[in-house]
C-alpha positions as semicolon CSV with decimal commas, in nm:
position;residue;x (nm);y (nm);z (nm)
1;X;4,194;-3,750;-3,155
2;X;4,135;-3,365;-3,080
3;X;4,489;-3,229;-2,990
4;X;4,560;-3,231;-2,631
5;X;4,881;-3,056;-2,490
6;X;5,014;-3,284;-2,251
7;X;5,292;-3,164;-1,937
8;X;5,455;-3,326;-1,708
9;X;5,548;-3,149;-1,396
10;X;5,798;-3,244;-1,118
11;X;5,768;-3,053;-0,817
12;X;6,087;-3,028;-0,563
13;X;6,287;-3,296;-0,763
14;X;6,610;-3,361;-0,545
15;X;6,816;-3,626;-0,797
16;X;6,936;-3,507;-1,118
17;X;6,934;-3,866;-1,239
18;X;6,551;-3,820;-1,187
19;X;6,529;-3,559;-1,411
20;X;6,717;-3,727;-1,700
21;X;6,549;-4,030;-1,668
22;X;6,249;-3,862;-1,681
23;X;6,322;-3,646;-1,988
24;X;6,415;-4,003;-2,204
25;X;6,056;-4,173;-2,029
26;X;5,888;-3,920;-2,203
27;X;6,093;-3,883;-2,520
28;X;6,012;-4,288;-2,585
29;X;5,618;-4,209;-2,513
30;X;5,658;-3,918;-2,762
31;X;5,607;-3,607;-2,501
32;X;5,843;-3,329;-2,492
33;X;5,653;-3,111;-2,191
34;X;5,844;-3,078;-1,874
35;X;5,859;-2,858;-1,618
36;X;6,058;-2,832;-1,281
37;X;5,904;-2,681;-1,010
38;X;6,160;-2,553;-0,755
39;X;6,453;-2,863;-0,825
40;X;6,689;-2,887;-0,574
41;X;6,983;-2,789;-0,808
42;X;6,934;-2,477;-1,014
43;X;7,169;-2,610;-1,284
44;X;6,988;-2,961;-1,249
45;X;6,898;-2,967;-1,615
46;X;7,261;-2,913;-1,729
47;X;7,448;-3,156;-1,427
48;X;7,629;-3,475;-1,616
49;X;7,417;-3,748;-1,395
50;X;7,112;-3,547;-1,546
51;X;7,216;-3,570;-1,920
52;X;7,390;-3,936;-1,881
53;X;7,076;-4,057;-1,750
54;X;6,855;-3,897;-2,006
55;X;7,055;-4,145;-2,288
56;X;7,003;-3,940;-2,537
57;X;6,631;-3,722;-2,500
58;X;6,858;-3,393;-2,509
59;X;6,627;-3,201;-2,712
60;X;6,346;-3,252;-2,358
61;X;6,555;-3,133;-2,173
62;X;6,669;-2,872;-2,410
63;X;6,238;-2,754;-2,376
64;X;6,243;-2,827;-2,017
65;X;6,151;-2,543;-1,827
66;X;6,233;-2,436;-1,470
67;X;5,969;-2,227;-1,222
68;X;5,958;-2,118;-0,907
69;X;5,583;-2,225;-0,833
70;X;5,325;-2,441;-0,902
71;X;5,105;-2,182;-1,031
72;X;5,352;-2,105;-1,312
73;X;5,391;-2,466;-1,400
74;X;5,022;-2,519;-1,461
75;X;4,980;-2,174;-1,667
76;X;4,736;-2,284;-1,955
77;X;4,700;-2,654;-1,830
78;X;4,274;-2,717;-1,812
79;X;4,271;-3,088;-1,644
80;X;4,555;-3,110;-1,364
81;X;4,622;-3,524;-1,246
82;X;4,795;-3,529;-0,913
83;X;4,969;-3,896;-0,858
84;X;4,916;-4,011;-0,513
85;X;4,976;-4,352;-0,366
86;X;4,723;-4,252;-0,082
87;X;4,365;-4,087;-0,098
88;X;4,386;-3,706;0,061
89;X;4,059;-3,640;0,335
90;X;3,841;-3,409;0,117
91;X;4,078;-3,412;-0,182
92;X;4,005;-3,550;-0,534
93;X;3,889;-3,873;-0,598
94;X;4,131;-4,157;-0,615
95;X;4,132;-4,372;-0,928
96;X;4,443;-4,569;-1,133
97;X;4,575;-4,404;-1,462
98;X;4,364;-4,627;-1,681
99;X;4,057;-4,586;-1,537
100;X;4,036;-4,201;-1,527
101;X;4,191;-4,180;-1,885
102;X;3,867;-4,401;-1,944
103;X;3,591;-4,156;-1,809
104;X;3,845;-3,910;-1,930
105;X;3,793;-4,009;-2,323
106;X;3,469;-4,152;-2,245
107;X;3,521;-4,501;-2,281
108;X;3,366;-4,594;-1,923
109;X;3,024;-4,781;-1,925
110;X;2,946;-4,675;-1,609
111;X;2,969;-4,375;-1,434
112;X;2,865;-4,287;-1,045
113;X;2,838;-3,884;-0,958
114;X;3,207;-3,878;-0,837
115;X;3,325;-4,021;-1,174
116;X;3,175;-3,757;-1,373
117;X;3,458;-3,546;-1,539
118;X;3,452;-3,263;-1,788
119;X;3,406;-3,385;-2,151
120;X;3,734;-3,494;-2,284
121;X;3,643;-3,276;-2,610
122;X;3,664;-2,924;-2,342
123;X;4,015;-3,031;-2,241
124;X;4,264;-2,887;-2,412
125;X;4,565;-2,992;-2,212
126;X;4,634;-3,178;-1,920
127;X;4,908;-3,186;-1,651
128;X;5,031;-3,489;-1,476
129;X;5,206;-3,360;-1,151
130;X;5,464;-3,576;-0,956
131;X;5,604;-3,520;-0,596
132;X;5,927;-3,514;-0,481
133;X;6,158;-3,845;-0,430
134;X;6,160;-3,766;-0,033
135;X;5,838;-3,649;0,031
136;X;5,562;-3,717;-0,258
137;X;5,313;-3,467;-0,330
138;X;5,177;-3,206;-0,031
139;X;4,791;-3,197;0,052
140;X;4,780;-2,835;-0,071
141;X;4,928;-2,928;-0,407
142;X;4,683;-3,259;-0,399
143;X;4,385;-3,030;-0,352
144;X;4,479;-2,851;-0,683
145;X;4,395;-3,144;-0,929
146;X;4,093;-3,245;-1,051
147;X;4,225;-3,637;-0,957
148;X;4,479;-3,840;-0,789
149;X;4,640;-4,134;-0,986
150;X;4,743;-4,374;-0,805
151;X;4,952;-4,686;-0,990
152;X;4,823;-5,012;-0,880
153;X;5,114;-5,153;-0,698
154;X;5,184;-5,402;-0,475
155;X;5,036;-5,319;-0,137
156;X;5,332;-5,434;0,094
157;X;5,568;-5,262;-0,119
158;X;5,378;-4,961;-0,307
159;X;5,687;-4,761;-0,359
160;X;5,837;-4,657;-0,654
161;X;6,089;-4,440;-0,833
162;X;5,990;-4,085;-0,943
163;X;6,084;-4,177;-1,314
164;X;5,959;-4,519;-1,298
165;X;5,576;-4,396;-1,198
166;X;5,658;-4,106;-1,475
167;X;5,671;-4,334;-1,732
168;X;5,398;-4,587;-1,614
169;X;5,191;-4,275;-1,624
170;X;5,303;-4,169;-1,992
171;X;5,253;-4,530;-2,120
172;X;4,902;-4,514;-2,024
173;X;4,821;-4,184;-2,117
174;X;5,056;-4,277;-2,465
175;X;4,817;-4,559;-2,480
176;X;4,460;-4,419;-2,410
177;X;4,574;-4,163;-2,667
178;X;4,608;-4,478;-2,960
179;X;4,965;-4,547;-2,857
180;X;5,216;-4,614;-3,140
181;X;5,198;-4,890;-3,389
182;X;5,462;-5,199;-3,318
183;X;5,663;-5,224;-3,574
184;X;5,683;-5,509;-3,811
185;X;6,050;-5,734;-3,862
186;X;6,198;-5,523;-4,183
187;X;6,080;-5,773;-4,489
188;X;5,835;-5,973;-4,295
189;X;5,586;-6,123;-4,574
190;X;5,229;-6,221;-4,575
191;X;5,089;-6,566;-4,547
192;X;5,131;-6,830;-4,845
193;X;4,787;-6,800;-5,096
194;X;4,611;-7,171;-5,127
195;X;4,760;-7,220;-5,453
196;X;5,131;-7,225;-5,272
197;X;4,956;-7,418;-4,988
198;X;4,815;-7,691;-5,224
199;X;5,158;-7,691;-5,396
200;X;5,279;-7,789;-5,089
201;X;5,043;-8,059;-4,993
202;X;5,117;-8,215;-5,328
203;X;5,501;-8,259;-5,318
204;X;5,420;-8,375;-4,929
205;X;5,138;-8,611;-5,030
206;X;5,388;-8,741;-5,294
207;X;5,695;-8,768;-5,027
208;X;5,476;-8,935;-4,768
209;X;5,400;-9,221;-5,044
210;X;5,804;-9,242;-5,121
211;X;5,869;-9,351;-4,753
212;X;5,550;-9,588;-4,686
213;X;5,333;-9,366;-4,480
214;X;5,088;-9,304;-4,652
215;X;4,927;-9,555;-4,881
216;X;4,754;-9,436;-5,235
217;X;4,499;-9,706;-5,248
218;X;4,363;-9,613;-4,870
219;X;4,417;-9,246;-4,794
220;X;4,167;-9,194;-4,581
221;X;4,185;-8,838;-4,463
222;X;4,531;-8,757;-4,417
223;X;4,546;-8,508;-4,657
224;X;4,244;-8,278;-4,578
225;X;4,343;-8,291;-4,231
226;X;4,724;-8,200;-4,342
227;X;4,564;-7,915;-4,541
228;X;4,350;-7,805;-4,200
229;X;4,666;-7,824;-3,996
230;X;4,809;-7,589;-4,246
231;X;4,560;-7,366;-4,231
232;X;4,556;-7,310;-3,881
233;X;4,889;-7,264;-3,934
234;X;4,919;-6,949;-4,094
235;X;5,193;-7,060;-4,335
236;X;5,458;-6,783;-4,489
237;X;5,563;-6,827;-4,817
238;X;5,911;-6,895;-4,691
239;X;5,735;-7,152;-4,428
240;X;5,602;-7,342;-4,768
241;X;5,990;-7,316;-4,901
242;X;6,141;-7,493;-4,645
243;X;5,858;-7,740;-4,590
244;X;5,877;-7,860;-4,940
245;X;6,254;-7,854;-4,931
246;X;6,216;-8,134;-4,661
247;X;5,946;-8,317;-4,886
248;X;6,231;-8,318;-5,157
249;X;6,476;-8,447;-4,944
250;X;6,222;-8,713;-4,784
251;X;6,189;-8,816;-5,188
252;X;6,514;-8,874;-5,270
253;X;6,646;-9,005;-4,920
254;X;6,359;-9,280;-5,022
255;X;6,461;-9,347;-5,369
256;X;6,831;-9,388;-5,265
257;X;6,751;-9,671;-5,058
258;X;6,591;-9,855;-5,347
């Protein structure tokens, strides 16, 4: 992926809890870009609600920058996304985060005339502008962008919190990016080989003759379909452990008895 500076910019933000919350949604998504456009509180950025709710992405709001317009917000940003729960008369066309990131990157099959954007490879940043709690984004700040997000909500109840729709946004831009790899359970291990998986059917064949259920001179297909099951299975090596650990103990629960 060709680098892409990425800002987010909140415009009139009234609630300093806002603001932190916003600084850790990015932080998790792996941004660091924010700028305050006009906050309601000059000293937002260093109020306790702002830094308790941030829960620990000091170093954003450390970078965060405060402006006194738009204009200065969006200095050296190329692509500008409004977010908008409502299309604006003769403003930019309306799509959802993951669908414009698609024509965006140029992952889109199909494109109409209004879906044409610039290519992806000419952008070299992109701002993500969000409204204030109270009011949302004006037309004249709409009419800026190049597109309006809009999150895909429910339509009875379409509202959400400024930080909530900040990070929705982030995770799909995060995402359309390559997103970060989930991390695997510290000392997970692969599957079990066939020779460990024939080791197994062995002992178990063996076990299942101890107890009666299965008899030697008429096998029929027990086995094979034993060793399909465990295929399907995807068996660890500590799986095959503990299943032949029950085999054993089926073995000499059944001798025992004798």
């Amino acid at each position: 992926m060709w680098p892409m500076r990425t800002r987010f910019i909140l415009i009139e933000t009234s609630h300093p809890g806002n603001v932190g919350a916003a600084a850790r949604a990015l932080k998790v998504m792996g941004f660091d870009d924010m700028v305050l456009v006009a906050p309601r509180y000059a000293n937002v950025l260093r109020k306790e609600e702002t830094i308790q709710r941030a829960s620990g992405a000091n170093d954003v709001l450390d970078k965060t920058r405060i402006v006194g317009t738009l204009e200065e917000a969006l200095d050296g940003i190329s692509h500008v996304c409004a977010t908008a729960m409502t299309p604006r008369d003769f403003g930019p066309p309306t799509r959802s985060p993951r669908e414009h990131f698609d024509l965006l990157l140029g992952r889109s099959l199909t494109k109409t005339a209004s879906e044409i954007v610039k290519p992806a490879e000419a952008i070299s940043s992109i701002g993500f502008l969000f409204g204030s709690e109270r009011f949302g984004m004006k037309n004249e700040d709409v009419y800026k962008c190049h597109v309006a997000l809009s999150i895909p909500t429910n339509p009875d109840f379409g509202s959400l919190n400024l930080a909530a729709a900040l990070q929705l946004v982030a995770y799909e831009w995060r995402l359309a990016l390559g997103g970060f790899p989930v991390a695997s359970p510290a000392g997970e291990s692969g599957l079990a080989d066939a020779a460990q998986v024939a080791g197994l059917l062995g002992h178990l064949e063996q076990a299942l003759i101890e107890i009666g259920f299965l008899d030697p001179e008429a096998p029929k297909k027990l086995m094979p379909r034993l060793n399909q099951l465990f295929n399907r299975a995807n068996l660890t090596p500590e799986e095959i452990h503990i299943l032949r650990g029950v085999a054993k103990a089926m073995i000499e629960t059944a001798q025992a008895k004798r």
